[in-house]
C-alpha positions, 0 to 999 in steps of 0.5 A: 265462520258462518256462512253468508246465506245464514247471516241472510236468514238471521238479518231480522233476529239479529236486529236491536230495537230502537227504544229507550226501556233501560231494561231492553238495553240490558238485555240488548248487552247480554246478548251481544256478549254471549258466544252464539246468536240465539237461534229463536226455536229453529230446528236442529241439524239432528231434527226429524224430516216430516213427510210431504203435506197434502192436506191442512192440518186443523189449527194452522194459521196463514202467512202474516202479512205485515211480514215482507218476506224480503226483509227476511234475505238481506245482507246484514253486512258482516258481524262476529256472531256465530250461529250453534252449529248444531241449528239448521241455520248452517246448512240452509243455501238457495237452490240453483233456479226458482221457477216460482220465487213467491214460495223461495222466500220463505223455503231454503234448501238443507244441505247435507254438510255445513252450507260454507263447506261444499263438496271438493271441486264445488263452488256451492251446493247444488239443488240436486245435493239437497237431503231436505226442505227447510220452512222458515216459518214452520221452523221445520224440515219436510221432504224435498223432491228433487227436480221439482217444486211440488212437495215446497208447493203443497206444503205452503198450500196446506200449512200456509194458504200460499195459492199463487205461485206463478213467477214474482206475484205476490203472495196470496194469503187466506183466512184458514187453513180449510178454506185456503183454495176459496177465499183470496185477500187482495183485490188484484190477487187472482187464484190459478188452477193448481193444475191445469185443466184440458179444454173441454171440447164441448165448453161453450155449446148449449144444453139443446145443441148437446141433446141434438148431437147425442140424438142423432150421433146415436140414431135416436129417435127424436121423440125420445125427449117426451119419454117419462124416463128421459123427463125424469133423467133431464128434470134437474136441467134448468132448461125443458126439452120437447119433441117439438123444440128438438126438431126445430133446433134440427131444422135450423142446424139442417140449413146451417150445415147446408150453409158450410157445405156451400162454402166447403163445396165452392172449392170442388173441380172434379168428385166422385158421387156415391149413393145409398138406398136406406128402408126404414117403416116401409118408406124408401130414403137416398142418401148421397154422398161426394168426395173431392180434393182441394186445390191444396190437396185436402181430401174431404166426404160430405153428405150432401143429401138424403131424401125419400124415393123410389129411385135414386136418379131423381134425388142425386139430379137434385142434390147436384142442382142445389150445390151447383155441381156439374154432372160432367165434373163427376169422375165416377159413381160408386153405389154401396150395395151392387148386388141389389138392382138399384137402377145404376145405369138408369143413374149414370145415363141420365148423369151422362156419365159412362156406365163402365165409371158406375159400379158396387162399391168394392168393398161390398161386392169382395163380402158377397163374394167371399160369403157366399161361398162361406154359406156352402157345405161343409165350410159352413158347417165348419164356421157354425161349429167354431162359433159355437165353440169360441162362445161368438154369438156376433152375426158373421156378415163379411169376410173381416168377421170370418176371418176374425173367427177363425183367428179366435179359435186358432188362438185359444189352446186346446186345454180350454175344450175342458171349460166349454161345458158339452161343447166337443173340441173340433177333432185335428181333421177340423182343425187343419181345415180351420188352418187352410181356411185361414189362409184362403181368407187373410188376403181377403182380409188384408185387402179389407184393412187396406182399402178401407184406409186408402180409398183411393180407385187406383189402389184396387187393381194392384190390391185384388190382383195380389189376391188373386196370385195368393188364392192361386198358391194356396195349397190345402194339401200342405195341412190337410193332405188327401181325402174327404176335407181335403177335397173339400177344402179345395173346392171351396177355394176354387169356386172362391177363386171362380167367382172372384175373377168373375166379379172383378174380371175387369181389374184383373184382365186390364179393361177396367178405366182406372188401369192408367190412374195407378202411377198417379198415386207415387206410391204406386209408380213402379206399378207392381203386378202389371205385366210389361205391355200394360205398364206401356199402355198405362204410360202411354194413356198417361201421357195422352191425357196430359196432352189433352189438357194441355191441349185445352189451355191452347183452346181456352186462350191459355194459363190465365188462372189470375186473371186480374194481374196486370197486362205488362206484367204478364207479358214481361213474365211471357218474353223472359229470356231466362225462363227454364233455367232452374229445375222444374221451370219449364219455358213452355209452361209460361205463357206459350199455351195459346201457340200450343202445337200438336206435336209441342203438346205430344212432346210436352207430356212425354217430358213431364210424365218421363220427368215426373216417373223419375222425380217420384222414384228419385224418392226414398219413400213416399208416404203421404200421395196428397202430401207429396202433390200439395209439395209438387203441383208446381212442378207437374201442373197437368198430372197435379190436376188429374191427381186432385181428380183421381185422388180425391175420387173413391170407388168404396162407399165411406160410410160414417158409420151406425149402418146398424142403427140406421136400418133399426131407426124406430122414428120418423124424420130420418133424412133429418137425423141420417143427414146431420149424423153423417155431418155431426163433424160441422154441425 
């Protein structure tokens, strides 16, 4: 007996035709009367396997469509035919899914035994089982992946113009094997990708607007487009390009960008202001930058400005009054460059802002610490020499290059000293003090990693003042022992030491105003490297800043965030009787902040800053602080609106980047291109 899936295939073949030719008749009882049904050039069990198609081969024809494939599996409803039992037909069984039917119509899985005969225990053949494909139309076996349709899929792509294969569509056929991916029959039949593609992210933006952001995401001068080399890079494009045209098409993206950052910034409550005085072909430009938190918690930076000056008062007063941003909401100013006179109290006076909340940016005041102790004999010497040696011709410009120079000179194995041609290899005394070097920069180093990815103002203090005990247990003695490098090697920690406290004197003795922010980060709670009484301190200035705020809603007539909502409605909420119930559902947070005493408003922000120091170390760990808060603003209102203050200020300078290439901008109209570059994001 054959199996039923072998009838199935043998349904056509076994068909009689229906005409009165006396000679058909004769030849239809001959073959009723022989032993085996004629297998009509199917391949043999002992056949050879072909390899996986990939390209047409020349001279294959396409499918016939006047063949509907399913006329080919139907049941013929039994018979006493045999089929040889050396064809194919008797191992031939459909796989257990078809996730594309269209090509299962003509392909069958070969089994490895007689189809009827699966493995004990088995009902069938699986698909897994497989050691074959089998092409009804080819009357071939090709190789068969398991697991995937891909081999089935190339092979009727190449050998018969099969391109849609996505669930029941139908089949698409083409006139030739070489043109199978171009030309589809059927006006309803569409050709899908036989891959699919990524989305490109600049699909749908225009050649100009390309050019634009290439232009100044690069620092390039506008006039770069009347360059006979350019002209001829850009000759084939259908669309030419001018100085004048790129310049308007700036313009016009200059307003637009203005235009979202209007909207962007109608969200702003409290920002931190940083600015920056850029000098390029002898003209003078500020450029101002403002970072904030939404209400929900996201975190954002926007060049609002940048204009020429003399100074930077004048042009910070003008970007505030074009966005509507009031100077009192400014949480703190951070200038990029503090060693330069930039006039920064002249700035924060005239923005009524406390000159103690204006400082350097921190980042940048640490380099010129650190460099300018690096630039002292012998460790100068020391840093040249390893320079010369590691072949690093990069300019050392803050501590994050030295330290890096080191650590690649520290790496390499000292049979390389060979290959460095009259380069000496620095004797054991040099390299020990390259060791001690390194250890008096990592924390320099690690500090610069982390603050440069959580700006956050209350990170610094716990940061530097890590630094500092690490300074202090450095001991150069350990790797060098005594004399003259020794001696050296010490010293320069010392005045490292010396001019660090000096410059950062006010987070390390505890006098800096952003001491009581630490905790505001939840990160931050246990508010390790404070001592006990200013941990007491920061809790009490904590707790006293909620109780202003709550002081405030008392004076301006209560918690009326919506004031639209209906009166009744407000009053129902106002005298629930079940008001504090559930966990973080204060009674006094509803409705009482009019009658708000003293005393209710003291005793109020000690509960919720004694419940929120709790709430936060309940917490295994806390890993995003703008996440945690957007969770848990309800809960702590008052602490929420001073973390949305605290959090979305920053006392580093974030540069977007191309500091090199702004100082070197060769053109004219850089508050244009400085502006759009750091925008490129909304342009």
């Amino acid at each position: 007996q054959c199996s039923r899936s072998s009838w199935t295939i043998m349904e056509t073949m076994m068909e009689t035709p229906k005409d009165d030719d006396a000679g058909d008749d004769s030849r239809i009882k001959a073959e009723e009367s022989s032993d085996f049904v004629d297998d009509q050039g199917h391949a043999k069990v002992n056949d050879p396997v072909e390899p996986p198609a990939r390209f047409a081969p020349k001279g294959r024809g396409s499918l016939d469509s006047s063949i509907d494939p399913s006329e080919s599996v139907t049941t013929p409803g039994g018979g006493t035919k045999q089929i040889d039992p050396n064809s194919i037909l008797t191992r031939l069984y459909d796989p257990d899914r078809m996730q594309k039917p269209a090509i299962w119509k003509f392909i069958k899985l070969v089994a490895p035994g007689p189809a009827d005969q699966p493995p004990p225990g088995c009902m069938k053949w699986r698909s897994k089982d497989a050691v074959a494909a089998y092409c009804l139309k080819c009357k071939k076996q090709f190789t068969y992946t398991k697991g995937t349709s891909k081999t089935i899929s190339r092979h009727m792509m190449a050998y018969h113009g099969l391109v849609n294969t996505d669930g029941d569509t139908d089949i698409a056929k083409t006139e030739g094997a070489d043109d199978a991916r171009s030309k589809v029959v059927g006006p309803s039949v569409k050709e899908p990708p036989l891959k699919k593609r990524r989305k490109s992210a600049t699909k749908g933006e225009s050649q100009p607007l390309l050019l634009l952001k290439w232009l100044v995401g690069s620092f390039r001068p506008l006039a770069i487009v009347q360059d006979p080399g350019f002209k001829e890079l850009v000759r084939g494009l259908p669309e030419p390009y001018s100085k004048e045209d790129v310049l308007a098409l700036a313009l016009s993206k200059v307003e637009s960008v203005k235009a979202e950052l209007h909207q962007q910034l109608a969200l702003c409550e409290d920002f931190s202001l940083a600015y920056e005085m850029i000098e390029s072909q002898g003209m003078k430009y500020c450029s101002v930058r403002i970072t904030f938190c939404t209400p929900v918690f996201e975190r954002h930076s926007f060049t609002i400005k940048v204009a020429p000056c003399e100074t930077p008062a004048s042009v910070v007063e003008e970007a505030l009054q074009e966005y509507g941003l009031r100077s009192e909401k400014i949480s703190n100013i951070t200038r990029k460059h503090a060693t330069e006179d930039c006039n920064l109290s002249e700035t924060a006076t005239q923005l009524n802002v406390p000159l103690k909340l204006s400082s350097g940016c921190i980042l940048h005041t640490m380099d010129h610490v650190v460099m300018s102790c690096l630039s002292l004999d012998p460790v100068k010497q020391l840093l040249a020499l390893i320079q010369e040696y590691v072949k690093n011709r990069k300019t050392v410009s803050n501590c994050k290059d030295a330290y890096t120079l080191v650590q690649d000179f520290l790496d390499l194995p000292a049979p390389a000293a060979s290959k460095n041609g009259d380069v000496a290899y620095p004797t054991m005394q040099q390299q020990s003090m390259a060791r001690a070097l390194s250890d008096i920069l990592q924390p320099f180093y690690d500090a610069t990693k982390t603050l440069s990815g959580e700006p956050y103002p209350m990170m610094a203090i716990p940061v530097f003042r890590r630094i500092n005990d690490v300074l202090g247990k450095v001991n150069v003695n350990d790797s060098l022992g005594s004399g003259f490098e020794a001696t050296s090697m010490e010293q320069f920690r010392q005045s490292l030491c010396t001019a660090f406290v000096k410059a950062f004197e006010p987070m390390l003795n505890g006098t800096s105003l952003f001491m009581w922010t630490v905790p505001i980060d939840p990160r931050l709670i246990h508010m390790k490297g404070l001592s006990p009484s200013e941990k007491d301190d920061v809790v009490a200035t904590l707790t006293a800043n909620v109780k202003r705020l709550k002081l405030s809603k008392r004076s301006s007539g209560g918690n009326t965030d919506q004031q639209g909502q209906d009166s009744t409605k407000n009053k129902r909420q106002e005298t629930s009787t079940m008001a504090g119930l559930f966990f973080g559902d204060d009674a006094e947070a509803e409705g009482t902040d009019v009658n708000c005493s003293d005393e209710d408003a003291a005793s109020y922000a000690r509960t919720s800053v004694d419940r929120y120091i709790e709430t936060v170390k309940s917490n295994r760990r806390i890993e995003d602080p703008l996440g945690w808060w957007k969770a848990n603003q309800d809960q702590f209102p008052e602490l929420a609106q001073l973390a949305r203050k605290w959090l979305g200020a920053s006392t580093i300078f974030l540069e977007p980047g191309g500091k090199a290439e702004r100082d070197r901008y060769p053109g004219d109209n850089l508050e244009v291109v400085s502006f759009l570059h750091d925008n490129i994001g909304i342009i």
